[in-house]
Residue, then its C-alpha position, 0 to 999 in steps of 0.5 A: x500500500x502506498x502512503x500519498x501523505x509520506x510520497x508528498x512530504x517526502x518530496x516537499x522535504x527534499x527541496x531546500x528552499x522549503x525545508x529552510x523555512x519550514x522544517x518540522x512544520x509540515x504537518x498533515x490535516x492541520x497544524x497543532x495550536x500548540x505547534x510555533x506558528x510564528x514561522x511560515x508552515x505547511x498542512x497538506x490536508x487530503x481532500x478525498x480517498x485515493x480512488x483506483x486510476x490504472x489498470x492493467x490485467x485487471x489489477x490496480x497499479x495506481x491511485x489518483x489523489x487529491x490534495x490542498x496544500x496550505x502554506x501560511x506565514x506573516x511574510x506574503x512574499x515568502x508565502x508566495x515563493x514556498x508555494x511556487x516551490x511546492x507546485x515545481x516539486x509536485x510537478x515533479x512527480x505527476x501532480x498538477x495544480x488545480x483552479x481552486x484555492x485560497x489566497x488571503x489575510x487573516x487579521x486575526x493571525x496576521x498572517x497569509x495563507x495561500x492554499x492550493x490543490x492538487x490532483x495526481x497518480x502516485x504508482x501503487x507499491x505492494x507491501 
C-alpha cells in the first residue's frame, strides 16, 4: 500500500528552499495550536480517498489523489515563493495544480495563507 501523505512530504522535504523555512512544520490535516506558528508552515490536508486510476490485467497499479496544500506565514512574499516551490516539486512527480484555492489575510493571525490543490497518480507499491 502506498502512503500519498509520506510520497508528498517526502518530496516537499527534499527541496531546500522549503525545508529552510519550514522544517518540522509540515504537518498533515492541520497544524497543532500548540505547534510555533510564528514561522511560515505547511498542512497538506487530503481532500478525498485515493480512488483506483490504472489498470492493467485487471489489477490496480495506481491511485489518483487529491490534495490542498496550505502554506501560511506573516511574510506574503515568502508565502508566495514556498508555494511556487511546492507546485515545481509536485510537478515533479505527476501532480498538477488545480483552479481552486485560497489566497488571503487573516487579521486575526496576521498572517497569509495561500492554499492550493492538487490532483495526481502516485504508482501503487505492494507491501
Amino acid at each position: 500500500m502506498t502512503d500519498g501523505l509520506m510520497v508528498i512530504y517526502n518530496q516537499l522535504n527534499s527541496n531546500e528552499i522549503i525545508v529552510s523555512h519550514c522544517n518540522g512544520r509540515i504537518k498533515f490535516y492541520e497544524y497543532p495550536e500548540t505547534a510555533d506558528a510564528s514561522k511560515p508552515f505547511i498542512v497538506i490536508d487530503p481532500l478525498d480517498v485515493p480512488g483506483p486510476a490504472v489498470f492493467a490485467s485487471n489489477e490496480n497499479h495506481a491511485n489518483e489523489y487529491l490534495y490542498q496544500i496550505d502554506v501560511e506565514a506573516s511574510n506574503r512574499l515568502l508565502v508566495k515563493e514556498i508555494q511556487r516551490e511546492i507546485k515545481n516539486e509536485l510537478k515533479k512527480i505527476g501532480f498538477g495544480q488545480l483552479k481552486d484555492g485560497l489566497d488571503e489575510y487573516f487579521k486575526e493571525t496576521k498572517r497569509f495563507v495561500d492554499a492550493r490543490r492538487y490532483q495526481g497518480l502516485i504508482k501503487e507499491e505492494v507491501l
